[in-house]
N, C-alpha and C positions, 0 to 999 in steps of 0.2 A: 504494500500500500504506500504511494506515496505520501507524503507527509506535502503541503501547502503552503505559499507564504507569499505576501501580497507583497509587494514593495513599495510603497506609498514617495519616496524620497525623490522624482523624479518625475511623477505623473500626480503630483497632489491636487496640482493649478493649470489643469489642461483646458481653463478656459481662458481665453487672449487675455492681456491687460491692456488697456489703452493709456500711455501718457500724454500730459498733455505740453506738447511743447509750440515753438513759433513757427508758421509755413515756410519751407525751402524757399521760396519764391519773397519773400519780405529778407532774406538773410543776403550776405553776399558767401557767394561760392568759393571754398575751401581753395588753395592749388596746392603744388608739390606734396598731395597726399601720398600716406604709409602708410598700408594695410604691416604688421608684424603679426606672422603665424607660427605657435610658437613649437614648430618642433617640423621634420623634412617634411617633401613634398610625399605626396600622394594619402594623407591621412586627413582627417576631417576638419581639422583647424586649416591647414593649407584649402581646403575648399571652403570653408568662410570665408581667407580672404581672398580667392581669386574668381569666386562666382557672385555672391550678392555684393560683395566689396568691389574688388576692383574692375569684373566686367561693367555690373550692372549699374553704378555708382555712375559712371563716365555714360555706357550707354542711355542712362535716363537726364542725362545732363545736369547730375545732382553735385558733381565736383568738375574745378575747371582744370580742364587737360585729363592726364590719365594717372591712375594710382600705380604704385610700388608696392609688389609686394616681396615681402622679406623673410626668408626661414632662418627661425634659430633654434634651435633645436637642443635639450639637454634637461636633465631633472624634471623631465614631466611637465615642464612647461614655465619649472624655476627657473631657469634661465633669463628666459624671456621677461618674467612678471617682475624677478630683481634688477634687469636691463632697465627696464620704464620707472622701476619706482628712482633709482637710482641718477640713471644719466637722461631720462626721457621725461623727466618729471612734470614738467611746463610746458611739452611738444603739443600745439596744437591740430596739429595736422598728420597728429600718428592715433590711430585705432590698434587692436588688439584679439585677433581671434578668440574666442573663452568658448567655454561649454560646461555641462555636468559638469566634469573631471576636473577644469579646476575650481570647483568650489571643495570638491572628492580632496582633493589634494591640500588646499585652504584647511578643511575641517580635520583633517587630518596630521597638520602641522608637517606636510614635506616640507612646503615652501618657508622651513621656518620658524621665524617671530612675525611674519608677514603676513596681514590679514586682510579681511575686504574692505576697509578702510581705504589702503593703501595707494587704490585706483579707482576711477569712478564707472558707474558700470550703466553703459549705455542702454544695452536694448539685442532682445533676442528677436530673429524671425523663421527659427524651425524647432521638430522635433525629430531627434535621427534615434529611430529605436532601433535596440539593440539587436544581436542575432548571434548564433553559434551557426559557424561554417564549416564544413569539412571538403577536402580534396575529390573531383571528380569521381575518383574512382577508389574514393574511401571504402575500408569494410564497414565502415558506420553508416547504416542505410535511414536509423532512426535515430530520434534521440536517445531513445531505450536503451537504443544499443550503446551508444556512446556511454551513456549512464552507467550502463549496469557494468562496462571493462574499467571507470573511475571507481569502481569498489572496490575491484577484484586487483587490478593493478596499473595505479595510478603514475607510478612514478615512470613506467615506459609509455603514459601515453599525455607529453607536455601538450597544457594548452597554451598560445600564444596569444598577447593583443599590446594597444599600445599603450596602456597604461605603468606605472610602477606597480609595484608587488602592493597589494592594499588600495589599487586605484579605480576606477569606474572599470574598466575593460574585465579586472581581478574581483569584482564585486558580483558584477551579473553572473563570472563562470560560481562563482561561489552561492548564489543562489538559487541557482538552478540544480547546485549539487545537494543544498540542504533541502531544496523540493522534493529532491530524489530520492531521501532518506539517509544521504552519505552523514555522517556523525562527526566524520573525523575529517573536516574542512581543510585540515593543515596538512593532510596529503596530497592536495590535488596540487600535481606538478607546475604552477604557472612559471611560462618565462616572458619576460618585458621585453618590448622593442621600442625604440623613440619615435616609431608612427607607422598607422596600422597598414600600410603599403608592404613596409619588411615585413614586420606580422605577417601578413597573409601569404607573402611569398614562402615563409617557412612550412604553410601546410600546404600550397602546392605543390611545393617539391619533394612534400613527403615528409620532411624530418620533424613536422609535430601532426598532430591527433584531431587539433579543431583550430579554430582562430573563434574567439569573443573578441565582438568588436561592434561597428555600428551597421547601418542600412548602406549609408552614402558610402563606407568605404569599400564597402565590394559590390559594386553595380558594373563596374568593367568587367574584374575575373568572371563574374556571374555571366556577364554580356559574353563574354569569349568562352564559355563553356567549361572554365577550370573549376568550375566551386559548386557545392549544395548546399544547399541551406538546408540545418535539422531540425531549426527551430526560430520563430522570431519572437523578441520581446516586445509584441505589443498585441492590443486589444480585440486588433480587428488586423485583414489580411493589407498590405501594402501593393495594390497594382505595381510597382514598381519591382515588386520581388517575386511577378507571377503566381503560383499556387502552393508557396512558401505555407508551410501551418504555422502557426503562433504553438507558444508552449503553453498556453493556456489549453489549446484545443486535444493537446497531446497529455491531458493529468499534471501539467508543473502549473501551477498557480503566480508565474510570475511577468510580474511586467517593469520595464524598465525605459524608458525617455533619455537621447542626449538631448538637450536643447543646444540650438548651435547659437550666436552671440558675441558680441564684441566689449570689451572695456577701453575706454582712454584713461592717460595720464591724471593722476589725483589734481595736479597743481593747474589745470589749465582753467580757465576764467568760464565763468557761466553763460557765457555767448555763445564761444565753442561747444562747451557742454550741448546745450539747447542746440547747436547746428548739426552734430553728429545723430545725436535721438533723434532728428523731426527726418536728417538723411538715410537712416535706418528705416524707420517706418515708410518713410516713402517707397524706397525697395519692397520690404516686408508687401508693403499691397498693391503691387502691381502687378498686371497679369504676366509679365515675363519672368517676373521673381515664383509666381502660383508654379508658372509653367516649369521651367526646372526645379522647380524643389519636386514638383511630384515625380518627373523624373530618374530625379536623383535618390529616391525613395523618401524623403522625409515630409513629415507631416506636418501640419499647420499647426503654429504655437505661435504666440507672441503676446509681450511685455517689454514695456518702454519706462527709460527715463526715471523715477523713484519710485515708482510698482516695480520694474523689473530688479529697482539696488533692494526692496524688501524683499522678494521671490529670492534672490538670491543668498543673503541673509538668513534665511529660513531654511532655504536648500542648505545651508552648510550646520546651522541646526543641526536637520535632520540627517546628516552622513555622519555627523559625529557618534549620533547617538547607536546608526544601525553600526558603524567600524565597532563601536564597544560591542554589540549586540555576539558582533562574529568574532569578534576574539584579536581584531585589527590591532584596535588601540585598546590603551587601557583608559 
């Protein structure tokens, strides 16, 4: 019998937020924007900023000229966050990929003495729910099955994703294991990668068992036929991920949400504040931003401006409390 367990940490406030800030069209237009995503290309912070950021920002004439985007890559995305708070502090015209994970990481003290104070936190416009993947021609045809060889013998069968060890990617495989009945959490072999691109390429080629990770970062392998999906972490099925089941439908009772989203610089004046929010949401609702997100598998979420800095807030609340739950943190 499996055992159940809702995840609330991630899907509490799945209905939009509306901030309220000043129209693009009353502001003057940003130039020599920088999107920073904080960790390599190919993982889901790199498609924050090179999809609603830097294409669609330019394409909807919301920044004048064209955005920069920048990979830094290192500690989960501390690098990055002690970059800005540090040497980027007053940049007005730099943004910051964020998601779940790091709030995951925030409440979890990776990043530190460093909290969400530190930087101001603009405005999200997706959800990228989660998903356990395995290689084409996996022996794991279901999740049962994956399931049931994480009892028997975990430590030959690594999952990978791109979180650290205790981070969003290492949370969902862990939930799904205690859905399953596993008892002893601290077997299941996770290894880190700095972004879910290398992840994934590790179970294509074999040398791990599954990838946990998100919707958005396997919609190529999926597209070219390397990957199945065993399972997705959300509510309902994802056209984007075809006839994917949820683990809801399959007996694991779990659901889990990235939200994708930006923060800028703590120090920067309440002009820019109010120009990044109102250029966020303008993205967020536009049919071209609708359009690729659905695409791209992720789902309609959004909170702006000081609804989205309370959601977040709360989101790291509640990761503190489930890390204690699973034996993360103390």
């Amino acid at each position: 019998m499996k055992k159940s367990i809702v995840t609330l940490l991630f899907v509490f406030a799945m209905v939009g937020f509306i901030g309220i800030a000043p129209a693009i069209s009353d502001q003057k237009k940003m130039s020599g924007t920088e999107c920073l995503a904080p960790a390599g290309a190919g993982g889901g912070w790199d498609f924050t900023c090179r999809v609603p950021a830097a294409q669609l920002m330019q394409k909807l004439d919301l920044i004048d000229g064209s955005m920069k985007v920048v990979n830094m890559s290192g500690s989960g995305g501390g690098k990055a966050f002690s970059y800005v708070v540090n040497t980027r502090n007053t940049d007005e015209n730099l943004i910051v990929a964020a998601s779940a994970a790091t709030a995951t990481r925030l409440a979890q003290k990776v990043y530190g003495d460093y909290k969400a104070d530190d930087v101001r936190w603009v405005g999200a416009l997706g959800m990228d729910y989660g998903v356990i993947v395995v290689a084409k021609d996996s022996q794991y045809k279901t999740l049962d099955d994956l399931m049931q060889k994480l009892k028997t013998d975990p430590a030959r069968n690594p999952i990978v994703g791109a979180s650290s060890k205790g981070g969003w990617d290492h949370l969902k495989a862990l939930l799904v294991a205690k859905a399953a009945g596993i008892s002893n959490l601290r077997s299941i072999n996770y290894i880190p990668f700095d972004n879910g691109g290398k992840a994934l390429l590790e179970v294509v080629a074999g040398r791990a068992a599954a990838f946990t990770g998100d919707s958005s970062e396997i919609i190529g392998q999926l597209q070219a036929g390397e990957v199945r999906i065993l399972a997705v972490l959300s509510d309902k099925h994802i056209p984007a991920l075809g006839d994917a089941k949820t683990a809801k439908e399959q007996g694991y009772d779990v659901v889990g949400g990235n939200w994708r989203a930006f923060y800028a610089p703590a120090g920067i004046s309440d002009e820019a504040y109010d120009y990044w929010v109102s250029t966020v949401k303008a993205v967020a609702e536009s049919p071209e931003w609708t359009k690729l997100r659905e695409k791209n598998g992720l789902a309609e979420f959004t909170s702006f401006g000081k609804d989205f800095d309370e959601f977040v807030r709360k989101q790291i609340e509640n990761v503190a409390e489930l890390s204690k739950e699973l034996g993360i943190i103390k």
